[in-house]
TIVO-253672 format. One record per atom (N, C-alpha, C, O): residue number from 1; residue in one letter; chain; atom name; y, x, z. Coordinates in pm, 1 decimal. Each point is the difference from the previous one (the first is absolute). Example, Ala and Ser with C-alpha at 12.3 -4.5 7.8 and 13.67 -1.06 7.14 Angstrom:
2
ATOM gudo pami milum nulo       py       px       pz
ATOM    1    A     A    N   -569.0   1319.0    780.0
ATOM    1    A     A   CA    119.0    -89.0      0.0
ATOM    1    A     A    C    120.0     90.0      0.0
ATOM    1    A     A    O     -1.9    103.6     66.5
ATOM    2    S     A    N    106.9   -138.6   -138.5
ATOM    2    S     A   CA    119.0     82.0      6.0
ATOM    2    S     A    C    109.0    -77.0     73.0
ATOM    2    S     A    O    110.8     50.9     16.9
This chain:
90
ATOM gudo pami milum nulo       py       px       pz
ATOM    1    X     A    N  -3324.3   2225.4   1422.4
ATOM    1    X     A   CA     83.5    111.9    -42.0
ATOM    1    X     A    C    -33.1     48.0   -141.8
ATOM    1    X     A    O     80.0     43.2    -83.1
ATOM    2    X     A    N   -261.2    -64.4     66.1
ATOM    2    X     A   CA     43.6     82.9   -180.9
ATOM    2    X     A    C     47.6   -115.9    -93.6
ATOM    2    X     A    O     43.6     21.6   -113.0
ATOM    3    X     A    N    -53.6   -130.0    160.9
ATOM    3    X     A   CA     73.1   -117.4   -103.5
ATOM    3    X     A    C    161.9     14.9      0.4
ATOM    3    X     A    O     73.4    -20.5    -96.7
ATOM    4    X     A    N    -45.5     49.1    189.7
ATOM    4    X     A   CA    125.6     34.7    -29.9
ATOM    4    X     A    C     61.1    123.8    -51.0
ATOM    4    X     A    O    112.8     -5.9    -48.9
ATOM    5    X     A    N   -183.5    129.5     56.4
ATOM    5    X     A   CA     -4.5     98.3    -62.0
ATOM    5    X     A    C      6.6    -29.5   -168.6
ATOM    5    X     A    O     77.6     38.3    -87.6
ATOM    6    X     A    N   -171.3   -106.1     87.4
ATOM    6    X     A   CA    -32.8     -4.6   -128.4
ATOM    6    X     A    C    131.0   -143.5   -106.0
ATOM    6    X     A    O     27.6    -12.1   -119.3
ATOM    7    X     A    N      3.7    -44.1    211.2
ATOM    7    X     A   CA     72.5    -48.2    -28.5
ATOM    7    X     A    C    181.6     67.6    -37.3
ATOM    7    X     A    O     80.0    -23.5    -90.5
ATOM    8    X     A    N    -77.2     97.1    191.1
ATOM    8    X     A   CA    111.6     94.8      2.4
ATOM    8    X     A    C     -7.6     81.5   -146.8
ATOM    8    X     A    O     96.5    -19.5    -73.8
ATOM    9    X     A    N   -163.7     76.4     42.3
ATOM    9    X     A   CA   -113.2     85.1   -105.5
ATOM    9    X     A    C    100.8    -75.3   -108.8
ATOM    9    X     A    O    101.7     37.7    -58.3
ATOM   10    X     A    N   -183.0   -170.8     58.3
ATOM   10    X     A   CA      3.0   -104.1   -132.9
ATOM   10    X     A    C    180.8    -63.5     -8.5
ATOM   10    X     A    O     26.3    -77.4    -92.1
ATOM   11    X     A    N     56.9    106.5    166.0
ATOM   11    X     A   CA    118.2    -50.5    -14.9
ATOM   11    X     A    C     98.6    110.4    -40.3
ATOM   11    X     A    O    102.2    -13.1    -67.2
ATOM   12    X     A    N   -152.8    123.4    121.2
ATOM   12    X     A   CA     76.7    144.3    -50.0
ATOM   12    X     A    C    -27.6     27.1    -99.0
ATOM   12    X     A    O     96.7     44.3    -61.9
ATOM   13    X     A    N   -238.6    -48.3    -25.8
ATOM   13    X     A   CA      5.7     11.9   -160.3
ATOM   13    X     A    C     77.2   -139.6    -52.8
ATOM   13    X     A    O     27.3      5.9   -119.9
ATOM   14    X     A    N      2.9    -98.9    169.7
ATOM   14    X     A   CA     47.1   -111.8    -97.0
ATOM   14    X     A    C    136.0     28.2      9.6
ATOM   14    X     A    O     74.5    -32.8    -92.4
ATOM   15    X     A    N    -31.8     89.3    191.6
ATOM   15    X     A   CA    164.1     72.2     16.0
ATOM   15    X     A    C     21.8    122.4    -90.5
ATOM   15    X     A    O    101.8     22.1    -65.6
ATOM   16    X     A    N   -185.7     35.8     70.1
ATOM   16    X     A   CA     -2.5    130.3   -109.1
ATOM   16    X     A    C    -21.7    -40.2   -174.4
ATOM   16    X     A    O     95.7     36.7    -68.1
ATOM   17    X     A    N   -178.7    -87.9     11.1
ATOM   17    X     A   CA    -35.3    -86.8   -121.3
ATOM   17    X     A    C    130.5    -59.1     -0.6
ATOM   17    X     A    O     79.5     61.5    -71.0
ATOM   18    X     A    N    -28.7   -174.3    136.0
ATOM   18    X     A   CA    116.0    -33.3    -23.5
ATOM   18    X     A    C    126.4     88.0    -50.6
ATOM   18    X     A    O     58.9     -7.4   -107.9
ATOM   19    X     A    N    -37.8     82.9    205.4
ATOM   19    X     A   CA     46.2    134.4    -19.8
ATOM   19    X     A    C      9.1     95.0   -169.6
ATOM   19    X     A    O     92.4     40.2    -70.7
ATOM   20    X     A    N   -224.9    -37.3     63.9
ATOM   20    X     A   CA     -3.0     55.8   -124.9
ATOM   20    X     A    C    -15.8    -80.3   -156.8
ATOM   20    X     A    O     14.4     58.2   -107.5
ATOM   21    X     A    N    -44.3   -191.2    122.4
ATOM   21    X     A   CA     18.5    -60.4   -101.7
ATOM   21    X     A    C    168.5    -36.6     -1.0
ATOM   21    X     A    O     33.6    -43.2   -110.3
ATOM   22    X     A    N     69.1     50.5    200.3
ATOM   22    X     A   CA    117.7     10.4    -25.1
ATOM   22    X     A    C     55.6    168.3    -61.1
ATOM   22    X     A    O     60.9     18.8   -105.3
ATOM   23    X     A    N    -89.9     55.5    175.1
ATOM   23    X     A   CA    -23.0    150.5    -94.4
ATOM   23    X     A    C     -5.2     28.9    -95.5
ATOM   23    X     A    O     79.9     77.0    -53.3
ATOM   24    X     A    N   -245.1   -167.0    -38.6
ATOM   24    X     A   CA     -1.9    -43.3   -110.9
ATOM   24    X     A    C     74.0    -50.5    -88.9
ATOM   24    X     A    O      9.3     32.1   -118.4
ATOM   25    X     A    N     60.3   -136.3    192.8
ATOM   25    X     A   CA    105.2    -93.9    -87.3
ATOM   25    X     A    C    131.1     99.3     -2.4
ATOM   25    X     A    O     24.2     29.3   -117.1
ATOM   26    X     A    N     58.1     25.1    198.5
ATOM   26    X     A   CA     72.6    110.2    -26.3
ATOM   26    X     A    C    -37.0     88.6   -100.0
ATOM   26    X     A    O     78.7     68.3    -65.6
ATOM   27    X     A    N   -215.6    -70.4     53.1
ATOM   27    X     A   CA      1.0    138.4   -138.5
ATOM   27    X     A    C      2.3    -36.0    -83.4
ATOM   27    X     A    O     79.6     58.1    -73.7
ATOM   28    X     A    N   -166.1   -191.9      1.1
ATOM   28    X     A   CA     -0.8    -84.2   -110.1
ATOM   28    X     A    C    169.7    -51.5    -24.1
ATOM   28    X     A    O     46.7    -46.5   -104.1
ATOM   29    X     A    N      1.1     62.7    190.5
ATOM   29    X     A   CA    170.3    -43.1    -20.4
ATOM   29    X     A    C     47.8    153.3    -37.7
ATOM   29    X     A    O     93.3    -16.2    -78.7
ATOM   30    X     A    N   -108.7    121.6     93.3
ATOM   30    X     A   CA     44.8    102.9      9.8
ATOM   30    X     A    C     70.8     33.7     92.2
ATOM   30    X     A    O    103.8     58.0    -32.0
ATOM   31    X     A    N   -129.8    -79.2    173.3
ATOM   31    X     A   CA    104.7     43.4     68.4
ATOM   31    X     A    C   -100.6     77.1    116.4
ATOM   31    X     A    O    -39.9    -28.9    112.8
ATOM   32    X     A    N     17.9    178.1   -235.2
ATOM   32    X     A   CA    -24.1     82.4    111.0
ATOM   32    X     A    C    -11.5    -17.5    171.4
ATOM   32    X     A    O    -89.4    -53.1     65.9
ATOM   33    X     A    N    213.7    118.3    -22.5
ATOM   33    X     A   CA     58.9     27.2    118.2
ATOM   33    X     A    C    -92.9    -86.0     71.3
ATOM   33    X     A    O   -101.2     46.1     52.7
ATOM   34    X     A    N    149.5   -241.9    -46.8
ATOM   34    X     A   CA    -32.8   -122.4     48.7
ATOM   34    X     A    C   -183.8     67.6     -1.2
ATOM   34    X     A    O    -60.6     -7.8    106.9
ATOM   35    X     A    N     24.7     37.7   -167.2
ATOM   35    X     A   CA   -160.5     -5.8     -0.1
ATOM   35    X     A    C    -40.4    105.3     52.0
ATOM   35    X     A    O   -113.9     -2.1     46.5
ATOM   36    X     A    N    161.7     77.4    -41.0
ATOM   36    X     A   CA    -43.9    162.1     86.0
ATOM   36    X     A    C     56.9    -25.9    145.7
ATOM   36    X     A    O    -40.7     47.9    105.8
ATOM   37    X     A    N    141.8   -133.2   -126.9
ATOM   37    X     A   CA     85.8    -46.3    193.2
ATOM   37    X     A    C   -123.4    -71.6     33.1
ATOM   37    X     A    O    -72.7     55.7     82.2
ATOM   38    X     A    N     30.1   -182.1   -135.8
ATOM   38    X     A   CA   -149.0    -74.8     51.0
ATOM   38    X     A    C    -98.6     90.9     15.6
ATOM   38    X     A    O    -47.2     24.5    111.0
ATOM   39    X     A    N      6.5     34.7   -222.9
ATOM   39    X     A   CA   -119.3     68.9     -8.1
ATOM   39    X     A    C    -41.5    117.9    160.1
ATOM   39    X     A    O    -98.3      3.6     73.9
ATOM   40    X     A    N    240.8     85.0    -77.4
ATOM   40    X     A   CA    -21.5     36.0    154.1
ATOM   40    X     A    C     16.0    -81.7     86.4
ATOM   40    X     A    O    -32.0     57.0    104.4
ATOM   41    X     A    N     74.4   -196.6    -74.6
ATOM   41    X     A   CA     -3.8    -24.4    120.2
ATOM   41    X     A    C   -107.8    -71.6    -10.7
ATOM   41    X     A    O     -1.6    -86.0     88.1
ATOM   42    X     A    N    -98.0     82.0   -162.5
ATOM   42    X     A   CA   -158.4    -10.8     35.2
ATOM   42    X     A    C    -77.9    130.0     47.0
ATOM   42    X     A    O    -98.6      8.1     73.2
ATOM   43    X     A    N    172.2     92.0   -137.0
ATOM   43    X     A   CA    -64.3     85.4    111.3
ATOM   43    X     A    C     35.6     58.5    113.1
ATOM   43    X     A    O    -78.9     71.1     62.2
ATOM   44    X     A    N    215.2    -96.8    -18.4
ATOM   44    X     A   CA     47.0     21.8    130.3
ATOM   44    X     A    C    -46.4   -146.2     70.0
ATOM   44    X     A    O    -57.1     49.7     97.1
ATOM   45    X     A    N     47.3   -139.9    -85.1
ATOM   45    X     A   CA    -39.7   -113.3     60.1
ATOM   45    X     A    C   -118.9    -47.3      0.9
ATOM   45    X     A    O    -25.5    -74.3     94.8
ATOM   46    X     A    N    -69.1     96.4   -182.0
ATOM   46    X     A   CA   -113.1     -5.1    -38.7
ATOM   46    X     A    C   -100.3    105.7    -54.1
ATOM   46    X     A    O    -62.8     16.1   -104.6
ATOM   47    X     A    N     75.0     42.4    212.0
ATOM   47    X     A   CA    -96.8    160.5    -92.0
ATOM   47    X     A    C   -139.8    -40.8     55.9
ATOM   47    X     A    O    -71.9     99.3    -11.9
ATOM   48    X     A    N     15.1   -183.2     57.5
ATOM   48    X     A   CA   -122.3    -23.7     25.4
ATOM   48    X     A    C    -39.1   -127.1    -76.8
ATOM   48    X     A    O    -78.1    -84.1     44.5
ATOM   49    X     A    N    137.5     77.5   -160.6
ATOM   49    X     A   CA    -61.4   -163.3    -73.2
ATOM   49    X     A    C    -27.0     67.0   -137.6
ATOM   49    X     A    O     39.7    110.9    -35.5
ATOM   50    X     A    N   -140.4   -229.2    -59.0
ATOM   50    X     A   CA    -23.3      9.1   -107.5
ATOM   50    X     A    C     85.5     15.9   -104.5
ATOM   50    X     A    O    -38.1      7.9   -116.8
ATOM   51    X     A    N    181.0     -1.4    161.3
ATOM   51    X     A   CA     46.8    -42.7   -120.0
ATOM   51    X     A    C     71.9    176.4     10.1
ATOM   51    X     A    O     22.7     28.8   -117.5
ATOM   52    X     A    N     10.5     67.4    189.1
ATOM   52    X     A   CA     13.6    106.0    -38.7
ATOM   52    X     A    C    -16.8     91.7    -99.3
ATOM   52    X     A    O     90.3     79.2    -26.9
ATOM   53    X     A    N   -222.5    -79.8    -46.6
ATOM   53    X     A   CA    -20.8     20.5   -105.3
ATOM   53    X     A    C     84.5    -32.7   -129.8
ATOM   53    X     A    O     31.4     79.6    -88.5
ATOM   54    X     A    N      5.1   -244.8     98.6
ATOM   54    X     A   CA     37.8    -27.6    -93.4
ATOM   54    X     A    C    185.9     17.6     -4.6
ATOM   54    X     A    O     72.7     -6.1    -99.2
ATOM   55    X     A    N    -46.4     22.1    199.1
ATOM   55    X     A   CA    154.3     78.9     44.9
ATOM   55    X     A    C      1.1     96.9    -10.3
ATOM   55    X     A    O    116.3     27.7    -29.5
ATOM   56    X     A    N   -189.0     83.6     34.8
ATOM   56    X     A   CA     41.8    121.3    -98.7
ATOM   56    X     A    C    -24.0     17.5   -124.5
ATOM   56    X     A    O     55.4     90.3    -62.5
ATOM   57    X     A    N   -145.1   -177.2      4.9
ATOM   57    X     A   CA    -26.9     16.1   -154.1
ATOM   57    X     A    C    157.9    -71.8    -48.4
ATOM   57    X     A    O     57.2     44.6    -99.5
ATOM   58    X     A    N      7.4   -166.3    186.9
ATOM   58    X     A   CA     90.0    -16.2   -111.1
ATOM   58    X     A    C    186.4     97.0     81.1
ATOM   58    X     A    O    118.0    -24.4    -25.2
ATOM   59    X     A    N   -156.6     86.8     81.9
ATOM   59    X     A   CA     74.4    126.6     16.8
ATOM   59    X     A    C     20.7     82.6    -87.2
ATOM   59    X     A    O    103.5     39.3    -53.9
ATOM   60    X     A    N   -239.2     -6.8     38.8
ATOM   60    X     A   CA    -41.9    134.8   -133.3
ATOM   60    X     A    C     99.7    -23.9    -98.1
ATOM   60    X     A    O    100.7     55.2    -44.3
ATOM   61    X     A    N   -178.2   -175.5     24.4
ATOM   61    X     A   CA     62.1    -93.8   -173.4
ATOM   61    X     A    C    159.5      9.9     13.5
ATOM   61    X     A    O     64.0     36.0    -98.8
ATOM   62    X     A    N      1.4    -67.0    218.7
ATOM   62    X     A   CA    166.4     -2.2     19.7
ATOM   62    X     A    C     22.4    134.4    -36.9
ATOM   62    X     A    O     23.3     34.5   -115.8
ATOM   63    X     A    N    -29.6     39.8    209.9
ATOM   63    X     A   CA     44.0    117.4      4.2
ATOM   63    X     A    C    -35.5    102.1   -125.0
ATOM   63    X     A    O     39.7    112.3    -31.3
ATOM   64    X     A    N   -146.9   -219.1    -32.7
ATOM   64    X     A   CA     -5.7     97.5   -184.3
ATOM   64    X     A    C    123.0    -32.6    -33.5
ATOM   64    X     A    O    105.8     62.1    -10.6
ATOM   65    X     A    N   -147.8   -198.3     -7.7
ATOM   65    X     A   CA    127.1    -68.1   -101.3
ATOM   65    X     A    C    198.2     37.6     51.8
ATOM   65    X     A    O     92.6      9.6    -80.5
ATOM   66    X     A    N    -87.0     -1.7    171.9
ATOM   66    X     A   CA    102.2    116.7     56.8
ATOM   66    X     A    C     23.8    105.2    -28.9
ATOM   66    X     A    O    109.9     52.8    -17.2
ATOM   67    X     A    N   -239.9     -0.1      6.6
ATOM   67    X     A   CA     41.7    153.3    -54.0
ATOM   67    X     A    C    -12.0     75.7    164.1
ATOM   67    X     A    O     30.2    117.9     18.2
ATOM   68    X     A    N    -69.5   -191.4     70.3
ATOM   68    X     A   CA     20.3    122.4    133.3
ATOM   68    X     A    C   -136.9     45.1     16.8
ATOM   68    X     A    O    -80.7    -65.1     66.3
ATOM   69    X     A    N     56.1    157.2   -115.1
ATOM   69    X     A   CA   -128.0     87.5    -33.3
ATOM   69    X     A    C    -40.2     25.3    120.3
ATOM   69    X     A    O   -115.5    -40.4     12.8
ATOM   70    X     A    N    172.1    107.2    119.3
ATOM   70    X     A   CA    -48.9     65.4    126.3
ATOM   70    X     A    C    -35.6   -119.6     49.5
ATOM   70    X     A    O   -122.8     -3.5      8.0
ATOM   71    X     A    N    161.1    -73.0     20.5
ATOM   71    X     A   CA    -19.1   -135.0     69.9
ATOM   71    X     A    C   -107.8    -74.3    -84.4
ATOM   71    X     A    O    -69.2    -72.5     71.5
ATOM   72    X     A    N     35.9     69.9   -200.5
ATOM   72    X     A   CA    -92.0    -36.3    -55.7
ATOM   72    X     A    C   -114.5     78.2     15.5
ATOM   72    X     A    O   -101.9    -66.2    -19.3
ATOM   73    X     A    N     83.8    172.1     44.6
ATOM   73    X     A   CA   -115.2    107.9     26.7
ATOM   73    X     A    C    -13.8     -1.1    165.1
ATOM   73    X     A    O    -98.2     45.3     58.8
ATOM   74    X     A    N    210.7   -103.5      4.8
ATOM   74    X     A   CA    -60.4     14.8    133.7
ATOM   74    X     A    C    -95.5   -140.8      7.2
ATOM   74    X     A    O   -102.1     -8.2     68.3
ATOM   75    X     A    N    151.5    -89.7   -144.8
ATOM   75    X     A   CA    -59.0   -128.0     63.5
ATOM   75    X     A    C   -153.9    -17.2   -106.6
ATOM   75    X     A    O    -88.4    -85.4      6.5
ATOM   76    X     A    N     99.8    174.1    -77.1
ATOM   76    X     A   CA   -166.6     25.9   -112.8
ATOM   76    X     A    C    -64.0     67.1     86.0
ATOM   76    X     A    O   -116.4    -36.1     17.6
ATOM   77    X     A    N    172.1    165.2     71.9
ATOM   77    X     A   CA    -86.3    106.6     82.5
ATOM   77    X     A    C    -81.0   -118.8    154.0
ATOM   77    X     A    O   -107.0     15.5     58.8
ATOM   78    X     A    N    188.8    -98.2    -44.4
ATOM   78    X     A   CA    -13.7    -87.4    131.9
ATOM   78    X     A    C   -120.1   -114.9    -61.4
ATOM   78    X     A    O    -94.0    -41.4     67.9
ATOM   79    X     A    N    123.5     -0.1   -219.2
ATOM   79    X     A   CA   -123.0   -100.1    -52.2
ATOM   79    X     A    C    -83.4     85.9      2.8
ATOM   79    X     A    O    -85.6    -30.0     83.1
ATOM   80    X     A    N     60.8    144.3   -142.7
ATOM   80    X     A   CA   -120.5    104.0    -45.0
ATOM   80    X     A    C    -74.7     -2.2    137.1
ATOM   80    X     A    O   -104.0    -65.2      8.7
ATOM   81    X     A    N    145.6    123.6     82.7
ATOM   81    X     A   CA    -34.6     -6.1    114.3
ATOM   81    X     A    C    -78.5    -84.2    104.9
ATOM   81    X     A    O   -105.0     22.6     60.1
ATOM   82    X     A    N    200.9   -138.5    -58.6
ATOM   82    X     A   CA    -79.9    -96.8     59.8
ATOM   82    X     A    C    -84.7   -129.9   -112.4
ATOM   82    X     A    O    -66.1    -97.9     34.6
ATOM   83    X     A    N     95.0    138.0   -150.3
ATOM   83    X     A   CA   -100.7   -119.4    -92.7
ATOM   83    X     A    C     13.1     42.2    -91.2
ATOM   83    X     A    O     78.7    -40.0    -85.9
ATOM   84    X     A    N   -207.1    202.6     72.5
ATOM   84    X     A   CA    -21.5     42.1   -100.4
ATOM   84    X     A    C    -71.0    -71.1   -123.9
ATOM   84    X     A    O    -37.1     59.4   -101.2
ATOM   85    X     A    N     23.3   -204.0    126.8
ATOM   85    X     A   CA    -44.7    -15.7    -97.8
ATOM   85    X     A    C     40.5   -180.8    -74.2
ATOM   85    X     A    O    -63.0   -100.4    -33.2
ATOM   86    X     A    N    198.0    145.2     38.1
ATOM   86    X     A   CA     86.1   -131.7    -17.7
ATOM   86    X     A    C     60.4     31.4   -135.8
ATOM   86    X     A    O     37.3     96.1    -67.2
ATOM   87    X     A    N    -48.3   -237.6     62.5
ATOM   87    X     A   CA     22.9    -36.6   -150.7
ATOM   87    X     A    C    145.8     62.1    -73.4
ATOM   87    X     A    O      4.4     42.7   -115.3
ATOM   88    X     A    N    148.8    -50.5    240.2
ATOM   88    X     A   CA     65.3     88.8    -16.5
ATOM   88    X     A    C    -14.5    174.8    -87.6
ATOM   88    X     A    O     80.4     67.2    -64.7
ATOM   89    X     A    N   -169.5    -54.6     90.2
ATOM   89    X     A   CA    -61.8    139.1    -24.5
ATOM   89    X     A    C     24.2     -3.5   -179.8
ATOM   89    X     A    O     58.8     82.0    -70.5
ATOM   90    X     A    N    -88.8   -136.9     54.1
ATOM   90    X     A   CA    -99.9     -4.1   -159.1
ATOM   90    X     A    C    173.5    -23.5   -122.5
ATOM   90    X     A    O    -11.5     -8.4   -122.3
């Protein structure tokens, strides 16, 4: 059972990473929306993997470059919070 635990573990971050290096590629394209649509559904589908962190940092970044300020301060208040000390930050 913990091999498979741990296995479970290791396939849900490679679903999430996946996830957000497409996120990525939506922002480097500029297409907002497409990368903030990925970016949460790593954290509605994946709120227990590594790659969360890196789905709200490129939220932040959308929702600057948008201009939607509340939504950009909610998803900075949610990094601050749980990874006060992410590179996002800086």
């Amino acid at each position: 059972a913990p091999d498979t635990r741990r296995r479970l573990i290791y396939i849900i971050n490679v679903l999430a990473t996946h996830e957000v290096e497409v996120a990525r590629y939506y922002y480097a394209m500029g297409a907002d929306v497409a990368a903030v649509n990925r970016a949460r559904s790593v954290l509605e589908t994946y709120r227990t993997s590594s790659a969360v962190e890196d789905a709200l940092g490129i939220m932040i970044k959308a929702y600057a470059r948008m201009g939607l300020e509340e939504l950009h301060n909610d998803a900075l208040r949610v990094l601050k919070l749980n990874y006060p000390d992410s590179t996002y930050l800086n």
